[in-house]
Backbone as a printed PyTorch tensor [residue, N CA C, xyz], in Angstrom:
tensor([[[  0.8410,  -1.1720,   0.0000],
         [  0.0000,   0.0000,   0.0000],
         [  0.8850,   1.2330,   0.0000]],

        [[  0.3220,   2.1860,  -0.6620],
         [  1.3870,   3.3990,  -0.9180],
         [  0.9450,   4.0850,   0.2750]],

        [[  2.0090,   5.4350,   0.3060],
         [  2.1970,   5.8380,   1.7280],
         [  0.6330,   7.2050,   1.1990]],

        [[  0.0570,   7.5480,   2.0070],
         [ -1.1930,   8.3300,   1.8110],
         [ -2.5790,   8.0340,   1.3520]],

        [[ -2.5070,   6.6890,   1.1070],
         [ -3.6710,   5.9750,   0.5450],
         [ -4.4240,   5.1740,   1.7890]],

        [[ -3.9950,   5.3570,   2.7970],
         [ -4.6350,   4.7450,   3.9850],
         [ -5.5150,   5.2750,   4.5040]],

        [[ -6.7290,   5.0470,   4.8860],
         [ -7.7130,   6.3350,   5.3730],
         [ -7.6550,   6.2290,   6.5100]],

        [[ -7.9350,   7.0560,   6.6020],
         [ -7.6240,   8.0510,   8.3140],
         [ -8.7790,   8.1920,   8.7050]],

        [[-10.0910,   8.3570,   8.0130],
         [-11.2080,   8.0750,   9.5250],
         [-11.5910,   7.2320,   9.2070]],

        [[-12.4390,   6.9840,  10.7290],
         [-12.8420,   5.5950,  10.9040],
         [-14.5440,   5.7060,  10.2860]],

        [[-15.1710,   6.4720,  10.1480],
         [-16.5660,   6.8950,   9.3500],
         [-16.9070,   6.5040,   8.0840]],

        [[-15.2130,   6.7010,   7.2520],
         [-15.5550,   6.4060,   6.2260],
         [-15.5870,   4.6300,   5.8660]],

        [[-15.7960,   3.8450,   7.1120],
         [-14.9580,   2.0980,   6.7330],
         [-17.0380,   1.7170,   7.6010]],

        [[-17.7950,   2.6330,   7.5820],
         [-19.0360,   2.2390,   8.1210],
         [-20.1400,   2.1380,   6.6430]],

        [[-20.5280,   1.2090,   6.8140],
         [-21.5690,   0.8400,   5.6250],
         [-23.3890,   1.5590,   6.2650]],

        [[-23.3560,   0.7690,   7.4860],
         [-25.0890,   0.8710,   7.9450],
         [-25.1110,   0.7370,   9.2730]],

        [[-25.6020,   2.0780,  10.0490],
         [-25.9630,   1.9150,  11.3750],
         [-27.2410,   1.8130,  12.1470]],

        [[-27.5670,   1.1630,  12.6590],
         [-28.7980,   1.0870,  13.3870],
         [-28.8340,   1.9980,  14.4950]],

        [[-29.4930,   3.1200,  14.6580],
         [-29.2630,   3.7190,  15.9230],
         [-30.5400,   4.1340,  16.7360]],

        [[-31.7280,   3.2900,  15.9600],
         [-32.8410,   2.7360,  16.8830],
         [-32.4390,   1.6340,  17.8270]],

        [[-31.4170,   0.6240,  18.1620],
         [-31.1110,   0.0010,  19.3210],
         [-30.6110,   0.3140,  19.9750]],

        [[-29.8830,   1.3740,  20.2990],
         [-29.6470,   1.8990,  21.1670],
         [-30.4740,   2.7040,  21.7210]],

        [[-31.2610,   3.0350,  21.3130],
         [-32.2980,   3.7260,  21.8250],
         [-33.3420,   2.8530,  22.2580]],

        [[-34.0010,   2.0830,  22.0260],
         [-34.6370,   0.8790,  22.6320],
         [-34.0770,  -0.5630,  23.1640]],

        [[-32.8980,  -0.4330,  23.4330],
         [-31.8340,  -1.5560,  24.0350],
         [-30.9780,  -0.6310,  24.8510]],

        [[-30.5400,  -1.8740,  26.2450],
         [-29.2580,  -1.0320,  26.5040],
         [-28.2500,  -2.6310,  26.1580]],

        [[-27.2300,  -1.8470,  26.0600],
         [-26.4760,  -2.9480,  24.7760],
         [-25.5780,  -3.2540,  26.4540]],

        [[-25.4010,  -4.4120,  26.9540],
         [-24.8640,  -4.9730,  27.6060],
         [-22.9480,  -5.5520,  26.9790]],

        [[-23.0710,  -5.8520,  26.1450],
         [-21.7410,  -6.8280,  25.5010],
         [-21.9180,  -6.4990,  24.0550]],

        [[-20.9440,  -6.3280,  23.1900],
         [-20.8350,  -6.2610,  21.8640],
         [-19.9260,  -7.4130,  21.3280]],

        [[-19.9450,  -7.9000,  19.9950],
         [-19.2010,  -8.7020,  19.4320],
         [-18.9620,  -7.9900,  18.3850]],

        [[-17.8570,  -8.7330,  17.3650],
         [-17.7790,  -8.1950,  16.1110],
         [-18.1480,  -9.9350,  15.3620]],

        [[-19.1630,  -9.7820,  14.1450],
         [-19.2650, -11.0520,  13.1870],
         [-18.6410, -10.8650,  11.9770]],

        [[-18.1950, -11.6230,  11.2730],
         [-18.0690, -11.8230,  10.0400],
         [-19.8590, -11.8260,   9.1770]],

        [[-19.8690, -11.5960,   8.2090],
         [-20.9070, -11.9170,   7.5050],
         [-20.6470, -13.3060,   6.2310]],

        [[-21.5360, -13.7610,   5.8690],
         [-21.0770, -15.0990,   4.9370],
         [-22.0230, -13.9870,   3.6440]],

        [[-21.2760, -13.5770,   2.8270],
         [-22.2450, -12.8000,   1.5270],
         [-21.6120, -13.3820,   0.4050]],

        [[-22.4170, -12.9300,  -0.9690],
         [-22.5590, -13.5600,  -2.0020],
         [-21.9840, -12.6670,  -2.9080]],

        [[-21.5930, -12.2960,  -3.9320],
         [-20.2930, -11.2400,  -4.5520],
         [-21.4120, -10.3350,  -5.2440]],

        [[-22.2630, -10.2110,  -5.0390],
         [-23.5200,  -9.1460,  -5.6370],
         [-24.0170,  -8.5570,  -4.5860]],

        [[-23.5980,  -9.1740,  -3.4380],
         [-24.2230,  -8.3220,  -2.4180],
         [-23.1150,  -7.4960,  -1.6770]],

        [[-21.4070,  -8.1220,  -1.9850],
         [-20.4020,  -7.2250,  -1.9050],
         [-20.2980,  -5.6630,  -2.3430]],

        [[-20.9380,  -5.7660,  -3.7990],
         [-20.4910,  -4.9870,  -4.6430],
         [-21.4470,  -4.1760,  -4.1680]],

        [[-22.6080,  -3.8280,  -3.7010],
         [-23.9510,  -3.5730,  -3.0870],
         [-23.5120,  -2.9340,  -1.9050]],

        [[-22.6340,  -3.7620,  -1.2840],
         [-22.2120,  -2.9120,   0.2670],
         [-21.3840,  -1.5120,  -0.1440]],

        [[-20.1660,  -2.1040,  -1.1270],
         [-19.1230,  -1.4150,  -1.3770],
         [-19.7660,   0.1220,  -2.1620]],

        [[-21.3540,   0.1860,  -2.2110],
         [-21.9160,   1.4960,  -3.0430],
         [-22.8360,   1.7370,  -2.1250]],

        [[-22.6520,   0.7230,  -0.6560],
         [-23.5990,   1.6210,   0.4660],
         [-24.9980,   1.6910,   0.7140]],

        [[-25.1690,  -0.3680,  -0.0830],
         [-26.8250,  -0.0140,  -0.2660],
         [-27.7300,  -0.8020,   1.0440]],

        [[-27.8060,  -0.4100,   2.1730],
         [-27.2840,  -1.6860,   3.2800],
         [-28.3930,  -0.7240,   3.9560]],

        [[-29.4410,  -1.4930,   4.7340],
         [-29.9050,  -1.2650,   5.4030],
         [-29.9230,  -2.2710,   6.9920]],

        [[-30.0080,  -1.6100,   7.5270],
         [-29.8120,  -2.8010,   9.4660],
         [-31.1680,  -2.1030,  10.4280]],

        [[-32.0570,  -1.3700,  10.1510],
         [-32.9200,  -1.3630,  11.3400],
         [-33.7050,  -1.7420,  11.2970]],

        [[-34.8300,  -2.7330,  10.4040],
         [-35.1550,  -3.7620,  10.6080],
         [-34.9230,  -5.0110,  11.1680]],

        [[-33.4530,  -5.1410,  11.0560],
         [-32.7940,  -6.7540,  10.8600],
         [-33.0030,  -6.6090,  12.4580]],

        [[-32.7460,  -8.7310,  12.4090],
         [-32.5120,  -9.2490,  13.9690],
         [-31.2110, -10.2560,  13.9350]],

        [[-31.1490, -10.7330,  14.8360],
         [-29.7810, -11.7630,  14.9250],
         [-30.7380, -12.5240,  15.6800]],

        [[-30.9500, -14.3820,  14.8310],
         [-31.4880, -15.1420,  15.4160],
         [-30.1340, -16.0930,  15.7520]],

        [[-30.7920, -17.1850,  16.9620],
         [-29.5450, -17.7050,  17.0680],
         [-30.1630, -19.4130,  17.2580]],

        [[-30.1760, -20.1220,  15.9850],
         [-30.7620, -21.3220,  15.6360],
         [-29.7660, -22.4430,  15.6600]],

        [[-29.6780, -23.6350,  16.0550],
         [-28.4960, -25.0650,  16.1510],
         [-27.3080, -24.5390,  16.4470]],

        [[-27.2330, -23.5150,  17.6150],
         [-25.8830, -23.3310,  17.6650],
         [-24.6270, -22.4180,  16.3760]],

        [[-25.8030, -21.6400,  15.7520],
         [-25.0960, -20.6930,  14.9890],
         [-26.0620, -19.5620,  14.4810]],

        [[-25.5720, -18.2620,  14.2440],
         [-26.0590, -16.9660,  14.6010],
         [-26.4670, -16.4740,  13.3560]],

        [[-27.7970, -16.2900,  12.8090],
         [-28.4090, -15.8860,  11.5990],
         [-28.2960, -14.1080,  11.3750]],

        [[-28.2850, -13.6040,  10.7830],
         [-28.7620, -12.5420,  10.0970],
         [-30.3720, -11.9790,   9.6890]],

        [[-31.4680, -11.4780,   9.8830],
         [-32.9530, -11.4760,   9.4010],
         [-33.2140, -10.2390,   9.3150]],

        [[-33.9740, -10.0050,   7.8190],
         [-34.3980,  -8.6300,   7.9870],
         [-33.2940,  -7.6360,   7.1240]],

        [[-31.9810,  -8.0820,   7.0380],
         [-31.0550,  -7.2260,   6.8150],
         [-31.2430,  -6.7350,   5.1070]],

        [[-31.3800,  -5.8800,   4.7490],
         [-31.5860,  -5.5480,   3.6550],
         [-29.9880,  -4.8020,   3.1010]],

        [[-30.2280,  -5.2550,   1.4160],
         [-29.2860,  -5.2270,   0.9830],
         [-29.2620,  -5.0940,  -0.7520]],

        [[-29.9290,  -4.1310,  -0.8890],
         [-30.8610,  -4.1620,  -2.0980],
         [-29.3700,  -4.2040,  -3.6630]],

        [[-29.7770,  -4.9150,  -4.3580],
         [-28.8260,  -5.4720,  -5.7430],
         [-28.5490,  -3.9410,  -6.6940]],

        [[-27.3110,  -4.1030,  -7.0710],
         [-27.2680,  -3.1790,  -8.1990],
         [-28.0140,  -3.2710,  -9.3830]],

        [[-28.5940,  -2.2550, -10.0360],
         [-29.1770,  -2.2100, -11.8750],
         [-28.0750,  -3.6600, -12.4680]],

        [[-26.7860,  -3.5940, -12.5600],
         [-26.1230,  -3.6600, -13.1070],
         [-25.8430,  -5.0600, -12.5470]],

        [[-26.4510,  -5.7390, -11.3950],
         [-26.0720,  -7.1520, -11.3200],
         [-26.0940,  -8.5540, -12.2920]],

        [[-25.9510,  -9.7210, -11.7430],
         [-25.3520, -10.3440, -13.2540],
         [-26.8550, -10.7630, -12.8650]],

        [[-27.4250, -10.9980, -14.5310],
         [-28.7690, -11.4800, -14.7320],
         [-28.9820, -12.7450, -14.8210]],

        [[-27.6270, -13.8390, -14.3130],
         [-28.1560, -15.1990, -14.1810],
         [-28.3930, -15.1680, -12.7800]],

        [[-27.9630, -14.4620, -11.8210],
         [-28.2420, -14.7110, -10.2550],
         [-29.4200, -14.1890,  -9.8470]],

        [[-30.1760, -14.7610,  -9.2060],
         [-31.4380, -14.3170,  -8.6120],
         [-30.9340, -13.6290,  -7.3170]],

        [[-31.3730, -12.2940,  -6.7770],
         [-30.5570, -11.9120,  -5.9840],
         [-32.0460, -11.3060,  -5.1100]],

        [[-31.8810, -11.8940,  -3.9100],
         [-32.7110, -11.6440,  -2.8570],
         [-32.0920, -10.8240,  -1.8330]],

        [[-32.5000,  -9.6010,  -1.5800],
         [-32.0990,  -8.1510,  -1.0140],
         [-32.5340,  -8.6160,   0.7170]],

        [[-33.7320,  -9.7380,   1.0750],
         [-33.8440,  -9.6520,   2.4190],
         [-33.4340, -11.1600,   2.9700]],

        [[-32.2650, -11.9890,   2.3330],
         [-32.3800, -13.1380,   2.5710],
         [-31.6940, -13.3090,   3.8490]],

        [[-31.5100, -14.7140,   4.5650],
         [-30.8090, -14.8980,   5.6960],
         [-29.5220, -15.2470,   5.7930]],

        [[-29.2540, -14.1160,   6.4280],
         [-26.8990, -14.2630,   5.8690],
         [-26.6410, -15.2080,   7.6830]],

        [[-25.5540, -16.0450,   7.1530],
         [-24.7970, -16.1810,   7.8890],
         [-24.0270, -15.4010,   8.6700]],

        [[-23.3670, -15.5120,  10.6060],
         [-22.8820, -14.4300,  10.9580],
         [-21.6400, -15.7060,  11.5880]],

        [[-20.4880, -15.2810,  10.9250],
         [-19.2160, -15.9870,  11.4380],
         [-18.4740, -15.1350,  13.2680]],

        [[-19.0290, -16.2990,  13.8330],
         [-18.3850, -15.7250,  14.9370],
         [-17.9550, -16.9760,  15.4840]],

        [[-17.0340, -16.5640,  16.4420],
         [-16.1700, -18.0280,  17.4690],
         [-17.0570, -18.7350,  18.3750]],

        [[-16.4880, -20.1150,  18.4320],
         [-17.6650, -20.8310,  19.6770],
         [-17.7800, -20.9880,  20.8220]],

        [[-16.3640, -19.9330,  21.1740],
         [-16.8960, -19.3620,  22.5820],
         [-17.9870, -18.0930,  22.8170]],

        [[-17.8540, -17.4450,  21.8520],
         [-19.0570, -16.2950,  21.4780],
         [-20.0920, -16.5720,  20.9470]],

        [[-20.0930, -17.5900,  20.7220],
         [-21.6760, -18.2570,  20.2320],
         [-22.2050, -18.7250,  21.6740]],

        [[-21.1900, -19.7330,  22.2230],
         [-21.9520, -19.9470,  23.4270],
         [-22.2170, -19.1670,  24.5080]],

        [[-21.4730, -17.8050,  24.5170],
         [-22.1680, -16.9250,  25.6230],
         [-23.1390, -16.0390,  24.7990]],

        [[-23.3850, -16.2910,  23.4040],
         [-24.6020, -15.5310,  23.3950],
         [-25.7590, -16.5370,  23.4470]],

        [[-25.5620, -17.5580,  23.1130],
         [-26.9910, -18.8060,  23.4650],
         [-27.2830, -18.7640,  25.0580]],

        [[-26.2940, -18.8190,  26.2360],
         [-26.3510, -18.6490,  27.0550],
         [-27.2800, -17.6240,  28.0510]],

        [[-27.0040, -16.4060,  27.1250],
         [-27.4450, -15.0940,  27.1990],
         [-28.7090, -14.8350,  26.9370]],

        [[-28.9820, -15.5300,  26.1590],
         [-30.2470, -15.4750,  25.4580],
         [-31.5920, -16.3590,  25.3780]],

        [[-30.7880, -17.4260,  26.4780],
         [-31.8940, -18.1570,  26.7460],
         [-32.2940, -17.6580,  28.4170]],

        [[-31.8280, -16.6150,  28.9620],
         [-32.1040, -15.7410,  29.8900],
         [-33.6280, -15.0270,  29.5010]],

        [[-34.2490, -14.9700,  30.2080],
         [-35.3280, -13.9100,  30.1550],
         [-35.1890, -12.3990,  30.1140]],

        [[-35.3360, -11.8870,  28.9960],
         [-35.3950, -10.6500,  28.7720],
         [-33.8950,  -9.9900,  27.5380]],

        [[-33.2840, -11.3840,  27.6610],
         [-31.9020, -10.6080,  26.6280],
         [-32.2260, -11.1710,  25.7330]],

        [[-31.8270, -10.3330,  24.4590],
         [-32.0010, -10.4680,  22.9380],
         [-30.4480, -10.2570,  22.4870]],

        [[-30.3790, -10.2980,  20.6520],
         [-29.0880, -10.0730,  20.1940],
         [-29.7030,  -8.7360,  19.3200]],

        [[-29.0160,  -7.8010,  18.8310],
         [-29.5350,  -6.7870,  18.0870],
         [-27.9580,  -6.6640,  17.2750]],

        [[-27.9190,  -5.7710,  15.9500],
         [-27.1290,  -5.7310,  15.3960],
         [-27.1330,  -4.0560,  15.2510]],

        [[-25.8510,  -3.7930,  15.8160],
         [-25.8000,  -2.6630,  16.0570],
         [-24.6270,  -1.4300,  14.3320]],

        [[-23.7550,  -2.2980,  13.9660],
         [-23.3050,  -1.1170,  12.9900],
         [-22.9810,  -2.4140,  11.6080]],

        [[-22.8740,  -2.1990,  10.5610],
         [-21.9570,  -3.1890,   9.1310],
         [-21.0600,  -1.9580,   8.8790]],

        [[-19.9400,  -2.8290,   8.6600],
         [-18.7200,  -1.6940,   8.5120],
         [-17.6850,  -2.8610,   7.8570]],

        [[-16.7610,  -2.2360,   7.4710],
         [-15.8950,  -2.6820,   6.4220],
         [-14.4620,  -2.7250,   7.4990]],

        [[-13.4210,  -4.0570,   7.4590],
         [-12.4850,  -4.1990,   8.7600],
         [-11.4390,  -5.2440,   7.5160]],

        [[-10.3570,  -4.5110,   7.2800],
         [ -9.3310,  -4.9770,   6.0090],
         [ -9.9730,  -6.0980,   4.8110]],

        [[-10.8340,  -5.1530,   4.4510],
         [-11.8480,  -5.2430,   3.1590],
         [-12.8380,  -6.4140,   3.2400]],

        [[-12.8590,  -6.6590,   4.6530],
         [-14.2210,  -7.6660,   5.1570],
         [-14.9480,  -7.0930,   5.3130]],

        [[-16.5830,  -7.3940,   5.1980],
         [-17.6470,  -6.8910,   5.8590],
         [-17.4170,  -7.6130,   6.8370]],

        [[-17.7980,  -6.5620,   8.0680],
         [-18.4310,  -7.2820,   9.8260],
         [-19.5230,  -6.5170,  10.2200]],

        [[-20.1470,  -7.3900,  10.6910],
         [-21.3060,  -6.8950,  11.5340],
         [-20.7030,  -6.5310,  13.0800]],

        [[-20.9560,  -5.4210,  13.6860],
         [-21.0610,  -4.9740,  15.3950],
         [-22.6990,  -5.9520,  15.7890]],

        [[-22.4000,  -6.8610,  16.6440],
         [-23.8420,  -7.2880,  17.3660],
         [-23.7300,  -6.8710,  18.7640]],

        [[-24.8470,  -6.5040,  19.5050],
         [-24.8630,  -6.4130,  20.8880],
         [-25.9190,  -7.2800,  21.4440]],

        [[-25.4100,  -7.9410,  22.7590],
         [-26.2680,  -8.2170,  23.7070],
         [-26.6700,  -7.2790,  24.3630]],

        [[-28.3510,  -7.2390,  24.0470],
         [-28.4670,  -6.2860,  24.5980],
         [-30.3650,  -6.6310,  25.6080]],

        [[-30.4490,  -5.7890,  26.5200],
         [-31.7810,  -6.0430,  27.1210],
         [-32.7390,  -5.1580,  26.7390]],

        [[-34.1590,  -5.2670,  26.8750],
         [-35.2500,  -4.3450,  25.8520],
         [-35.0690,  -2.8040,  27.0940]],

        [[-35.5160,  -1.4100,  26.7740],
         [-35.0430,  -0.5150,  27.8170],
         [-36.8920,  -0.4110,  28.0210]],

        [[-37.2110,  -0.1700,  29.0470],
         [-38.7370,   0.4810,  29.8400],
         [-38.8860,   1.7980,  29.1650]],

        [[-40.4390,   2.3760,  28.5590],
         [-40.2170,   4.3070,  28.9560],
         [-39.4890,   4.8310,  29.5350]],

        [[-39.8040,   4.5240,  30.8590],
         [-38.4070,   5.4280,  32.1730],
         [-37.4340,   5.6270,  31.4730]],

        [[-37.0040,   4.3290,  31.4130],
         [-35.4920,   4.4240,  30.9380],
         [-35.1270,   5.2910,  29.8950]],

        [[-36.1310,   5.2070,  28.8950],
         [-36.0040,   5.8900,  27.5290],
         [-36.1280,   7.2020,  28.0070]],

        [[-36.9070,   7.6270,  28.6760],
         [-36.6180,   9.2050,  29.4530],
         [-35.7800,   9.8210,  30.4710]],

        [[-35.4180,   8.7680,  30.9760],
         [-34.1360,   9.1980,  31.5340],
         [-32.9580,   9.4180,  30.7650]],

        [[-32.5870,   8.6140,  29.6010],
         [-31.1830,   8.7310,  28.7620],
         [-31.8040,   9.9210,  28.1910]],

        [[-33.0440,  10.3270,  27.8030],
         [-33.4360,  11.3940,  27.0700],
         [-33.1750,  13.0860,  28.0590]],

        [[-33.0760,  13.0640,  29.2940],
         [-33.1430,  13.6090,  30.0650],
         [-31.5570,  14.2630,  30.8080]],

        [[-30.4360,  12.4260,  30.4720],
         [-29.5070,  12.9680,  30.9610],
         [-28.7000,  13.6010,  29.3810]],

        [[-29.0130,  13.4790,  28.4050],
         [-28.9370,  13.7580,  27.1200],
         [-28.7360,  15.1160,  27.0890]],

        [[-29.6750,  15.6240,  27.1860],
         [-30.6590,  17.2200,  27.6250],
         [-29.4130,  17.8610,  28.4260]],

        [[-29.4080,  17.4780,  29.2600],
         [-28.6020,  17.7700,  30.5360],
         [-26.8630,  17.9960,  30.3590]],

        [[-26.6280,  17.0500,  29.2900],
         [-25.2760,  16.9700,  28.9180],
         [-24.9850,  18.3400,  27.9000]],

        [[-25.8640,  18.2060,  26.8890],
         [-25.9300,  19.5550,  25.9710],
         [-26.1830,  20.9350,  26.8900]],

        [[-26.8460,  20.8590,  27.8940],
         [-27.0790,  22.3200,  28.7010],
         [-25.6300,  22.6850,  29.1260]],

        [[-25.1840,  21.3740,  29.6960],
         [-23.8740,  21.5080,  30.8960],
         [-23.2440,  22.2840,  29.9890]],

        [[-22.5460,  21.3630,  28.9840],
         [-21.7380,  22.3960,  27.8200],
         [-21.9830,  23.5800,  27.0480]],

        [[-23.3870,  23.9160,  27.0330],
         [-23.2080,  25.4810,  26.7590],
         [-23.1770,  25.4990,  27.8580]],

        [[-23.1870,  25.5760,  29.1910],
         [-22.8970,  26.7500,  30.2080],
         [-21.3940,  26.8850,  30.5220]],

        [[-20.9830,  25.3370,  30.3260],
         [-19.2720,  25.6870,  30.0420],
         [-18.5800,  26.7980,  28.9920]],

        [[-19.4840,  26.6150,  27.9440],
         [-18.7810,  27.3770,  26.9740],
         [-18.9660,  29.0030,  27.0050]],

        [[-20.0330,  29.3980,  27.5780],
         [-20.2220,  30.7190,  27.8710],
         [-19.3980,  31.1440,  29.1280]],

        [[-19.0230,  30.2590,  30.1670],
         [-18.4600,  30.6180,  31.1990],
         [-16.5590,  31.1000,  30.6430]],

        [[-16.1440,  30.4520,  29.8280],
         [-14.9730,  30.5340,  29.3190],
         [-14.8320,  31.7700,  27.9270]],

        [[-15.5660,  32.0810,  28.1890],
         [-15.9250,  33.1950,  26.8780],
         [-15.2790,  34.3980,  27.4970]]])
């Protein structure tokens, strides 16, 4: 790799973020997955066509599905492949991380949610979190200390003025 061709933020290596789970989850544990994709749905990521806030992470015989994840085909895909934009991808992760998320999840009240697809030395990975569902309260309280954080700092910033 030549010297200046390396990118320097990390924003630009993000495909699709979900940032309705965090807002209705509090994300306990994160993993990083591999995805298992098909070279039409590469070329699809690589132009950013990726949607994640629908999707779920099921976790069936001891290995971790993909659902929901949309991933819509280029004009330009090859016209012998039938290419299904909401199908169920494989999620490559280790089997010690499989088993603390089966573990996890056969708990009452924890789910898996998929939190960012991002690009990691020209792999797609999925960010998943364990995460638990959040109450109203809760949702008004992060909304509240939110509020609170933005006030603090303008009053910092006027005080230093």
């Amino acid at each position: 790799m030549a010297k200046g061709t390396k990118k320097g933020k990390l924003g630009e290596n993000v495909i699709a973020v979900n940032r309705k789970a965090r807002h209705d989850f509090t994300i306990e544990e994160t993993f990083e997955a591999g995805v298992a994709l098909e070279g039409w749905e590469v070329k699809a990521l690589r132009a950013g066509r990726a949607q994640i806030q629908e999707a779920y992470v099921l976790i069936h015989h001891g290995e971790a599905f993909l659902l929901g994840g949309l991933i819509t085909p280029l004009p330009t895909a090859s016209t012998h492949v039938v290419a299904d934009p909401q199908r169920t991808r494989k999620l490559l992760l280790h089997k010690d991380e499989l088993k603390k998320l089966i573990g996890a999840t056969e708990q009452k009240g924890y789910t898996v949610v998929p939190l960012q697809l991002h690009w990691k030395r020209g792999k797609a990975k999925l960010d998943i979190g364990l995460a638990k569902g959040k109450k109203k309260h809760d949702k008004r309280a992060d909304i509240k200390e939110r509020d609170w954080e933005r006030e603090r700092a303008r009053l910092l910033k006027e005080k230093n003025r």
